[in-house]
N, CA, C and O atoms as a DFTB+ gen file, in Angstrom:
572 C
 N C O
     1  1       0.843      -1.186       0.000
     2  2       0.000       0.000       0.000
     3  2       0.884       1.244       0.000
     4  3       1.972       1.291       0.574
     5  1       0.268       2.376      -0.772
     6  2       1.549       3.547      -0.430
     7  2       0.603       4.231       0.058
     8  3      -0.617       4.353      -0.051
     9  1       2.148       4.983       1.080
    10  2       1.451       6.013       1.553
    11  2       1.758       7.066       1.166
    12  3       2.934       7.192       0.827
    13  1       0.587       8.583       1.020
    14  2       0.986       9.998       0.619
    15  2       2.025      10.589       1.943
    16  3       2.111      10.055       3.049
    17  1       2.587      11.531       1.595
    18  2       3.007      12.597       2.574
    19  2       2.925      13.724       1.965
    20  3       3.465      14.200       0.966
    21  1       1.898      14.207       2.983
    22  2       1.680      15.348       2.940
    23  2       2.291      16.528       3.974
    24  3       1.702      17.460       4.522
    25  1       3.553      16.163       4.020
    26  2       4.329      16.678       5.363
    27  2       4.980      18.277       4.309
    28  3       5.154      18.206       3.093
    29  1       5.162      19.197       4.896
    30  2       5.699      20.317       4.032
    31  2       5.324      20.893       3.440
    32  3       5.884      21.934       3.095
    33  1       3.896      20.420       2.912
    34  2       3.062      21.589       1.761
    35  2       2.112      21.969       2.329
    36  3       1.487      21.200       3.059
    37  1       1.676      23.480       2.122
    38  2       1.089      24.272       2.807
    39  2      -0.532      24.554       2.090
    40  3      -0.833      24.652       0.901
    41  1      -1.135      24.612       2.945
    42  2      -3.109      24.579       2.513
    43  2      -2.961      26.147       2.340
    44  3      -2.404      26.973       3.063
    45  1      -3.616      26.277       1.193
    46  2      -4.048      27.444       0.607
    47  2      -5.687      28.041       0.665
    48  3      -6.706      27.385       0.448
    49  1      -5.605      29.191       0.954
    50  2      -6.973      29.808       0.675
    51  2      -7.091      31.193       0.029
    52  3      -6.464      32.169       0.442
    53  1      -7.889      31.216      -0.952
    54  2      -8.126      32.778      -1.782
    55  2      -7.814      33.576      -0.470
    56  3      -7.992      33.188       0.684
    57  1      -7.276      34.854      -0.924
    58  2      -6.837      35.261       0.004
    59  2      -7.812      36.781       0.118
    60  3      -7.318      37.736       0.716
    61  1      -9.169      36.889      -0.484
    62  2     -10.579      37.465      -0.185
    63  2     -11.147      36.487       0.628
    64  3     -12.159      36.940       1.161
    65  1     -10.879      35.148       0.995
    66  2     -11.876      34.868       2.122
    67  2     -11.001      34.674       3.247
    68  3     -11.715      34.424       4.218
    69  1     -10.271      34.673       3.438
    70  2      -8.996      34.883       4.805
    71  2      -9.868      35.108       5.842
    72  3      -9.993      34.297       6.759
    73  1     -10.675      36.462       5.757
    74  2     -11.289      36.634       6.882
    75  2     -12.208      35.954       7.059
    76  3     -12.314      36.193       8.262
    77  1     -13.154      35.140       6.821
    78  2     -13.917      34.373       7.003
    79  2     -13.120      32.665       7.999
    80  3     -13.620      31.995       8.901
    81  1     -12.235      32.570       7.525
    82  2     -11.815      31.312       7.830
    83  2     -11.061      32.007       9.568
    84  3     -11.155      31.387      10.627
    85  1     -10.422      33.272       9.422
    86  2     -10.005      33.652      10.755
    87  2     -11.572      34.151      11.601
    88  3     -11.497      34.357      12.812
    89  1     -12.522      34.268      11.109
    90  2     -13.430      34.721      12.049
    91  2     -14.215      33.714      12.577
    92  3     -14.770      33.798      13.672
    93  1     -14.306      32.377      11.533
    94  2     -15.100      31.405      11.871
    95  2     -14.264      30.270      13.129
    96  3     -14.808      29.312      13.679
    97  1     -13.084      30.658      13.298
    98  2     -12.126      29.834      13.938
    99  2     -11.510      30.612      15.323
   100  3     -10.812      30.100      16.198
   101  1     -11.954      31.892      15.245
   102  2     -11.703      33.511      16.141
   103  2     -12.724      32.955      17.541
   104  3     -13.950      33.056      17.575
   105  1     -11.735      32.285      18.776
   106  2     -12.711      32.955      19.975
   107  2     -12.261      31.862      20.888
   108  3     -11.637      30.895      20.451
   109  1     -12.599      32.012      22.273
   110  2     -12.151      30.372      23.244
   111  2     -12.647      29.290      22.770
   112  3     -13.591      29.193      21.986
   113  1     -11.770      28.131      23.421
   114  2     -12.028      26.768      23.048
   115  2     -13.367      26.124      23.865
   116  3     -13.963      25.062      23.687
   117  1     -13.494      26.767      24.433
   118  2     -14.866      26.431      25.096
   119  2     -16.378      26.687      24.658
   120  3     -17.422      26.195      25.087
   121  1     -16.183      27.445      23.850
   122  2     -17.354      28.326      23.207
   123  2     -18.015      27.652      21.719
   124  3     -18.272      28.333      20.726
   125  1     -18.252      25.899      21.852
   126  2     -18.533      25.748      21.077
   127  2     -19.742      26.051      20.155
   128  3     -19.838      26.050      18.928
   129  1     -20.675      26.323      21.185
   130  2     -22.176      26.649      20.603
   131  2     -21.097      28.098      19.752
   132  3     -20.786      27.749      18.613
   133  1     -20.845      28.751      19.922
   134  2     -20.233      30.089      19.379
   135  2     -19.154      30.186      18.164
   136  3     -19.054      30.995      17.241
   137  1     -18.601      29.360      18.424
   138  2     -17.458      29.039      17.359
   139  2     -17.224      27.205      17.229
   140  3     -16.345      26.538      17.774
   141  1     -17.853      26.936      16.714
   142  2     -18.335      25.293      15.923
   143  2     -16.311      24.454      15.839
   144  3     -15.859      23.391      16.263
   145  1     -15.654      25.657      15.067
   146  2     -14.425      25.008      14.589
   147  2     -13.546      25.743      15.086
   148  3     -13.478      26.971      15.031
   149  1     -12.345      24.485      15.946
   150  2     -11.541      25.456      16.573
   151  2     -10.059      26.002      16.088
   152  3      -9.334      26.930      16.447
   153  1      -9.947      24.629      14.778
   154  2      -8.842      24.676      14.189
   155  2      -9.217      24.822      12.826
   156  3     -10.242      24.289      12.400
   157  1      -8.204      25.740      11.863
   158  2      -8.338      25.677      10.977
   159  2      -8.845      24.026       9.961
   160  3      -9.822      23.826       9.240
   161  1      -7.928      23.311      10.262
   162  2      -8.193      22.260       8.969
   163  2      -9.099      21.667       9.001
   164  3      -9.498      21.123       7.972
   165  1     -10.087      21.486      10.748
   166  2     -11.509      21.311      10.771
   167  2     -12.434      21.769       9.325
   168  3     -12.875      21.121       8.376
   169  1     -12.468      23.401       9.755
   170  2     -13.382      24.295       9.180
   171  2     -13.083      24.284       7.472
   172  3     -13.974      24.434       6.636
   173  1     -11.663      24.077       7.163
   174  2     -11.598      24.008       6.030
   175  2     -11.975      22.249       5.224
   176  3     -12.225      22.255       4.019
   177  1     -11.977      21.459       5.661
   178  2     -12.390      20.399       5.102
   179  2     -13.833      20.391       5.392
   180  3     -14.526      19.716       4.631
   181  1     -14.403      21.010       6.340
   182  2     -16.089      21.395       5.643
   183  2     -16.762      22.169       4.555
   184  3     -17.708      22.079       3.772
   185  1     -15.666      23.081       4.950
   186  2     -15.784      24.134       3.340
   187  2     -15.946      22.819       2.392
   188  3     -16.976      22.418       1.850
   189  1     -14.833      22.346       2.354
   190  2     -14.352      21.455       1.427
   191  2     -15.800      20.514       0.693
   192  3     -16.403      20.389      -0.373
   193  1     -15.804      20.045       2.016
   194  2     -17.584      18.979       1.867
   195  2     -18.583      19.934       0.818
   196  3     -19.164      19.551      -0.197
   197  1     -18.572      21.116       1.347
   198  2     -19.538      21.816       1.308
   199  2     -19.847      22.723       0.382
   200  3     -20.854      23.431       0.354
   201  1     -18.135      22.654      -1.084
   202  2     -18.195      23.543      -2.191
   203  2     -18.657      22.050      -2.943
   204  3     -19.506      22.145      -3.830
   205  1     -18.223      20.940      -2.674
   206  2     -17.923      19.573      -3.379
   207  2     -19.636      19.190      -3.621
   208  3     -20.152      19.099      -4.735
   209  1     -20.349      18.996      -2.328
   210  2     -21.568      18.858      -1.921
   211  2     -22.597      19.557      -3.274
   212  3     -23.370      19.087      -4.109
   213  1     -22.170      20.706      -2.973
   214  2     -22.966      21.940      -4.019
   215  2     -22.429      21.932      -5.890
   216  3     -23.135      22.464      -6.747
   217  1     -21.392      21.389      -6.147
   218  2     -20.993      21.440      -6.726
   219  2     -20.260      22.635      -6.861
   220  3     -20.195      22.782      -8.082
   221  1     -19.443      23.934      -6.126
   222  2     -19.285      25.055      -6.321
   223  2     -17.887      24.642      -6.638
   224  3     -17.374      24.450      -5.536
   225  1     -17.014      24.408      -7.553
   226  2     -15.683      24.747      -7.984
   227  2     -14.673      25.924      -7.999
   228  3     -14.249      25.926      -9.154
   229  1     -14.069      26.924      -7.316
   230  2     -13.532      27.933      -7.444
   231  2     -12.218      27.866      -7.180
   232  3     -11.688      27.687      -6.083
   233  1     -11.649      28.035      -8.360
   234  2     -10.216      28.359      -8.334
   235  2      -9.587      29.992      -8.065
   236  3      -9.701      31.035      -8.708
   237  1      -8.919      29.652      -6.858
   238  2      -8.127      30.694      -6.004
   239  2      -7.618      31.778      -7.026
   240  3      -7.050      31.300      -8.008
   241  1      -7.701      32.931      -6.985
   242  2      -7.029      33.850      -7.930
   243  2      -6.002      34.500      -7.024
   244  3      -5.030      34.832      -7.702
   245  1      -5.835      34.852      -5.546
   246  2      -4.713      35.134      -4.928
   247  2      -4.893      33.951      -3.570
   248  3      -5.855      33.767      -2.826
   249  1      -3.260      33.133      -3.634
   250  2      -3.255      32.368      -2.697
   251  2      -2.801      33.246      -1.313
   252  3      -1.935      34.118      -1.384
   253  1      -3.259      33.021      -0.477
   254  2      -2.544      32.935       1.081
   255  2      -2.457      31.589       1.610
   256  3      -3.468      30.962       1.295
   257  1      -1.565      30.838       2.355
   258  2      -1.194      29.885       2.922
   259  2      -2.105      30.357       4.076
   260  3      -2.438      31.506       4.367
   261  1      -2.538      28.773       4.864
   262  2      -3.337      29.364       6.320
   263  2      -2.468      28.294       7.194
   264  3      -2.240      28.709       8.330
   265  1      -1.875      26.853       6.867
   266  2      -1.510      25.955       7.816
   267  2      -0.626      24.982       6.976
   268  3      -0.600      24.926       5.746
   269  1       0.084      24.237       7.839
   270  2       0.983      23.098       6.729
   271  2      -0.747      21.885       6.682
   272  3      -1.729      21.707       7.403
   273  1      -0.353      21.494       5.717
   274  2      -0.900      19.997       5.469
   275  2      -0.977      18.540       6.668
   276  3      -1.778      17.707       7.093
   277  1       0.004      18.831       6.762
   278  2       0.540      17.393       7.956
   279  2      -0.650      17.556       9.349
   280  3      -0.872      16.680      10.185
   281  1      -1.357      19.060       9.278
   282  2      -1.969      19.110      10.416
   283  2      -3.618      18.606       9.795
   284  3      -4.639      19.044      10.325
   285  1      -3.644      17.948       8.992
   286  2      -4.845      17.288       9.062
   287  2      -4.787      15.551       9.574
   288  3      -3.844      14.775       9.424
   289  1      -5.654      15.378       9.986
   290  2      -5.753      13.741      10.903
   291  2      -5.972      12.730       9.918
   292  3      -6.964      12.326       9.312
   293  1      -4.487      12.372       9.939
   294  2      -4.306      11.581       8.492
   295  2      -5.261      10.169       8.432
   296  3      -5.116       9.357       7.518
   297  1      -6.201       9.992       9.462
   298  2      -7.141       8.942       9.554
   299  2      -8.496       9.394       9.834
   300  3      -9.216       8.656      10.507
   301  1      -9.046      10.770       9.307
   302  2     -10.064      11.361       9.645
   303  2     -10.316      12.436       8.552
   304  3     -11.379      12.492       7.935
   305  1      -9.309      13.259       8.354
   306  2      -9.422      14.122       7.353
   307  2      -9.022      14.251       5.924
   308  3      -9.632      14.936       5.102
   309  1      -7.845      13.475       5.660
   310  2      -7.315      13.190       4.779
   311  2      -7.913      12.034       3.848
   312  3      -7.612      12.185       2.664
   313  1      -8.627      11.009       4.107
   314  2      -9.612      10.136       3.472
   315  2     -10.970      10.710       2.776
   316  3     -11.693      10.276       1.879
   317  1     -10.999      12.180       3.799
   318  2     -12.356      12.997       3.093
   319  2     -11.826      13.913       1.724
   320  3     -12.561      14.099       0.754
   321  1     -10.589      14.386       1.808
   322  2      -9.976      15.366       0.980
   323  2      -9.674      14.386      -0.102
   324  3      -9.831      14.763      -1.263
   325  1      -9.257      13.167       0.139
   326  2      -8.514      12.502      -0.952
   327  2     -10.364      11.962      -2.126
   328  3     -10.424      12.190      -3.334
   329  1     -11.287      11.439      -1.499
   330  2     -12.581      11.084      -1.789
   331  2     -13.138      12.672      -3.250
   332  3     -13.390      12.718      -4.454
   333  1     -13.057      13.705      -2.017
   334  2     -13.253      14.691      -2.843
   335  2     -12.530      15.208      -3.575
   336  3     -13.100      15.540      -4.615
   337  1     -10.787      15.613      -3.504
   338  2     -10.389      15.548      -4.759
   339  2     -10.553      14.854      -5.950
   340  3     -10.364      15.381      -7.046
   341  1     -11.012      13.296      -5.742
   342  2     -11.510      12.533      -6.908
   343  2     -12.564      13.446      -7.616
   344  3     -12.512      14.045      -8.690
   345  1     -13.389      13.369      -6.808
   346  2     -14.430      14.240      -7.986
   347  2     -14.079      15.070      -8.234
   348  3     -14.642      15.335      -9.296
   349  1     -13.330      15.956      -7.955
   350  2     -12.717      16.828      -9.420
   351  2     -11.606      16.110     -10.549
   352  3     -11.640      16.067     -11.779
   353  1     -10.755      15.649      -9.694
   354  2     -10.050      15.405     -10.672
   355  2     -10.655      14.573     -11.601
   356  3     -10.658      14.953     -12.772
   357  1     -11.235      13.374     -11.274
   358  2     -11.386      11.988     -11.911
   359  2     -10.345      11.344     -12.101
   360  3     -10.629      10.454     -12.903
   361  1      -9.207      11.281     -11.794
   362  2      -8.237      10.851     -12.544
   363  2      -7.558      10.344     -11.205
   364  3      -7.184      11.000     -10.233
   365  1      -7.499       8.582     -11.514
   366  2      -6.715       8.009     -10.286
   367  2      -5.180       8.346     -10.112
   368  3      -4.554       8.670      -9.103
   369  1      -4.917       8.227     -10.967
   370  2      -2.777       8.458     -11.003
   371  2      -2.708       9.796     -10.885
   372  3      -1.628      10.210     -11.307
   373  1      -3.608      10.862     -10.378
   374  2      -2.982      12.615      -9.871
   375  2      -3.814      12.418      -8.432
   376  3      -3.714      13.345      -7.629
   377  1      -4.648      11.231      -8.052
   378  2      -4.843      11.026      -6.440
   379  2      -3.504      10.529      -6.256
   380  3      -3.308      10.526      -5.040
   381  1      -2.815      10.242      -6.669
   382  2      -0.873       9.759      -5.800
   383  2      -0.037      11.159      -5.583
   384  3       0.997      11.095      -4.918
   385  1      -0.510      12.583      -6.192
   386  2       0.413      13.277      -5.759
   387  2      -0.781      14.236      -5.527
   388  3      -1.649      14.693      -6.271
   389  1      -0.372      14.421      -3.651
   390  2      -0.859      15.366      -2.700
   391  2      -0.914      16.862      -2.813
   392  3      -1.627      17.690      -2.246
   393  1      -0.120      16.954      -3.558
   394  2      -0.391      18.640      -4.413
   395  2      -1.637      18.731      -5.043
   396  3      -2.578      19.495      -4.829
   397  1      -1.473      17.714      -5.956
   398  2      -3.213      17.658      -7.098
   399  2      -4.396      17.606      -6.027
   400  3      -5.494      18.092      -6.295
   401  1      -4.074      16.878      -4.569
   402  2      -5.242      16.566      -3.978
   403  2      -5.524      17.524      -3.185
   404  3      -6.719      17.632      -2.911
   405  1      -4.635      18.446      -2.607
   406  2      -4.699      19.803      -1.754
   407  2      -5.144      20.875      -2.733
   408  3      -5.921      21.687      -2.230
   409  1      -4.808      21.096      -4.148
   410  2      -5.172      21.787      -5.292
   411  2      -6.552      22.050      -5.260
   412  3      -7.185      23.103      -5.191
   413  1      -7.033      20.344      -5.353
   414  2      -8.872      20.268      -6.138
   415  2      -9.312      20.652      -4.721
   416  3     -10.429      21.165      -4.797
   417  1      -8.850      20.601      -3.405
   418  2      -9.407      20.297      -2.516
   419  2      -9.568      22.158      -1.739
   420  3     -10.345      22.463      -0.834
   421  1      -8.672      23.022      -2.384
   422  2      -8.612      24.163      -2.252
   423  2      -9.926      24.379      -3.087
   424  3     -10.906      24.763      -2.448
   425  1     -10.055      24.192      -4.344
   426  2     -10.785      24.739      -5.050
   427  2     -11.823      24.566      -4.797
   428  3     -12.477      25.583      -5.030
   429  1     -12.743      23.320      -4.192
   430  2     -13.646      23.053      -3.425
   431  2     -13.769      24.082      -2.070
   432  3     -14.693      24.892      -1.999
   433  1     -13.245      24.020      -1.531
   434  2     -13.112      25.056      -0.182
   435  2     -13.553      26.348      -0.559
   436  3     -14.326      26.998       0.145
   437  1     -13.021      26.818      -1.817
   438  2     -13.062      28.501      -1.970
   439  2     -14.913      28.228      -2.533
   440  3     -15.773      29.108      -2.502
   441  1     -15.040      27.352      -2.821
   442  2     -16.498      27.710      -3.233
   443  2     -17.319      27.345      -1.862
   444  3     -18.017      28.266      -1.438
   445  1     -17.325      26.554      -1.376
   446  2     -18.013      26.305      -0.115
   447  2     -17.701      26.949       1.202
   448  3     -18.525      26.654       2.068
   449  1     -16.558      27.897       1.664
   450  2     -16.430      28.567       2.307
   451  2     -17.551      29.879       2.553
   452  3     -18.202      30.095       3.575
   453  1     -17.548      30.557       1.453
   454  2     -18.721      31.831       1.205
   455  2     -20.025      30.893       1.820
   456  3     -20.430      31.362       2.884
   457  1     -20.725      29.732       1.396
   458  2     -22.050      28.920       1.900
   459  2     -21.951      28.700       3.515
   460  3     -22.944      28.997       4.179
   461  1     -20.565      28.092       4.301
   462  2     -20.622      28.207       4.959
   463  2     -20.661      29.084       6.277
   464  3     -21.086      28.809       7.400
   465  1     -20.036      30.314       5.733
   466  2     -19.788      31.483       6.366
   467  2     -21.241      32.186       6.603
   468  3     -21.456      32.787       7.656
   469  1     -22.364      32.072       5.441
   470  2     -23.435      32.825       5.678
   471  2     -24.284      32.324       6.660
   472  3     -24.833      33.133       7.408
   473  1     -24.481      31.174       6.786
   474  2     -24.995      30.242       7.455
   475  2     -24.659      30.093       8.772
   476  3     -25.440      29.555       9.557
   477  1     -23.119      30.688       9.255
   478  2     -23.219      30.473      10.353
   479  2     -23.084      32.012      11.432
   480  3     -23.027      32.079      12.660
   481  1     -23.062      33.443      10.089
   482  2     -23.104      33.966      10.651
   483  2     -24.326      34.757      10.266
   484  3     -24.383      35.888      10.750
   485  1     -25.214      34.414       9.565
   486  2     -26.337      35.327       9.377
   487  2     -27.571      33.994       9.182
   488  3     -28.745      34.338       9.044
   489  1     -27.180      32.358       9.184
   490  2     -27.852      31.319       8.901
   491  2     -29.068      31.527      10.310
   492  3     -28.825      31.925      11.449
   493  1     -30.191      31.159       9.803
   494  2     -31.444      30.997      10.765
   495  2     -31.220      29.941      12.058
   496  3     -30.929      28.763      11.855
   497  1     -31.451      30.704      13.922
   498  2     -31.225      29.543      14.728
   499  2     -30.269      30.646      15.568
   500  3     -29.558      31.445      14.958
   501  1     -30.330      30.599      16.973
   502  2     -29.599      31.321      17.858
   503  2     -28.491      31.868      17.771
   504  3     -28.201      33.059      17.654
   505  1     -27.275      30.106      17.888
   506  2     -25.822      30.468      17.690
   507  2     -25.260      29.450      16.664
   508  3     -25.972      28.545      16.230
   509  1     -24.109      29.598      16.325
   510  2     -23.641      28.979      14.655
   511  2     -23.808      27.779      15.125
   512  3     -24.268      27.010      14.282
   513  1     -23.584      27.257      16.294
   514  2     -23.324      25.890      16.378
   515  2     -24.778      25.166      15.878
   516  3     -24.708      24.217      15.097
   517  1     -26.373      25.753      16.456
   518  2     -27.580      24.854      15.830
   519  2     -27.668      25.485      13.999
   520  3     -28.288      24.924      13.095
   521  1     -26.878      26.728      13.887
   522  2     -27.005      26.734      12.327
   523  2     -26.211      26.048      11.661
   524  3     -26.578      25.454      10.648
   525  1     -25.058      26.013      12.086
   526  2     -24.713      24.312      11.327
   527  2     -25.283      23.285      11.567
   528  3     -25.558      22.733      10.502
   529  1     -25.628      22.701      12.446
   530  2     -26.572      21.627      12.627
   531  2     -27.434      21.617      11.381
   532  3     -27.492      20.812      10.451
   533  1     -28.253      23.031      11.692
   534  2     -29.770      22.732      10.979
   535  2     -29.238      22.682       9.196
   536  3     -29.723      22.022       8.277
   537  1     -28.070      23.656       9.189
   538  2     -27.668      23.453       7.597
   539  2     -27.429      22.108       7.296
   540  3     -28.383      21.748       6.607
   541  1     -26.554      21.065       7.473
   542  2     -26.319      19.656       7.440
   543  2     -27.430      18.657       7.745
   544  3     -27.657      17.572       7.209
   545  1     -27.862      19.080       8.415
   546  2     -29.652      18.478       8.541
   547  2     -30.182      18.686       7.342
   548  3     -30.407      17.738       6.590
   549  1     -30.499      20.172       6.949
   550  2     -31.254      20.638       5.603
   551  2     -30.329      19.711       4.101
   552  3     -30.868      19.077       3.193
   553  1     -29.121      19.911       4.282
   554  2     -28.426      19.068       3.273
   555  2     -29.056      17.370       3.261
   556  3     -29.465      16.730       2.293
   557  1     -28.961      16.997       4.558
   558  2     -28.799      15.689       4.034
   559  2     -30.166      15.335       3.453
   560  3     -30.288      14.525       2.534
   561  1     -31.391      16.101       4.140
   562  2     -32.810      15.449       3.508
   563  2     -32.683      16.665       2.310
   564  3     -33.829      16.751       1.869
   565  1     -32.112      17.312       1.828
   566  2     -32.303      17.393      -0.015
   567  2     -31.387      16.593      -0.992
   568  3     -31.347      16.806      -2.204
   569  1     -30.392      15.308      -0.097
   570  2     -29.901      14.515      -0.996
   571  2     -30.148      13.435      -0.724
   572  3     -29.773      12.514      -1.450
């Protein structure tokens, strides 16, 4: 079996939604009803779900780096990124190099980031934490 390493390369995000990813991740660790995600690569592999989900594709026109790669849970997060880079790419032999899969997996993010951001800060429901709920709820019974 091989394994990727994704040790050294750095996760990218358009660098017009920067603030979104620092505000949605902005506040104590205790405050989950308030702030849902406490670490970046959480919040960004929902984006991720969640441009992929919609079909929203957007390729980054200015990168900013937000975190290395290696900090996703190579038995939790990295099986979701690698799944969804497939559907963009289609192409099994560019799932072996972790660039192509952090690439499609950016481009997914930049579109599902903006969906998630509205939702949890203007989405219907007290605090972000039941508006994500109720958004992923609402997703799964329209698929």
């Amino acid at each position: 079996m091989t394994s990727l390493s994704f040790t050294n390369l750095r996760v990218y995000v358009d660098e017009k939604s920067h603030h979104m990813y620092s505000e949605l991740t902005k506040g104590p660790a205790d405050s989950a009803e308030d702030i849902p995600f406490i670490k970046m690569p959480d919040l960004f592999v929902a984006a991720t779900c969640i441009g992929a989900n919609q079909n929203k594709y957007k390729e980054l026109t200015k990168k900013k780096d937000i975190f290395y790669a290696d900090a996703f849970d190579s038995k939790v997060h990295l099986p979701v990124l690698i799944a969804l880079a497939h559907k963009h790419l289609d192409d099994f032999e560019k799932l072996s190099d972790p660039r192509a899969i952090l690439n499609s997996c950016e481009g997914w993010a930049n579109g599902g980031i903006q969906i998630l951001y509205e939702q949890l800060k203007t989405g219907h429901g007290l605090r972000p934490l039941y508006r994500l709920v109720d958004f992923v709820l609402n997703e799964a019974n329209e698929n």
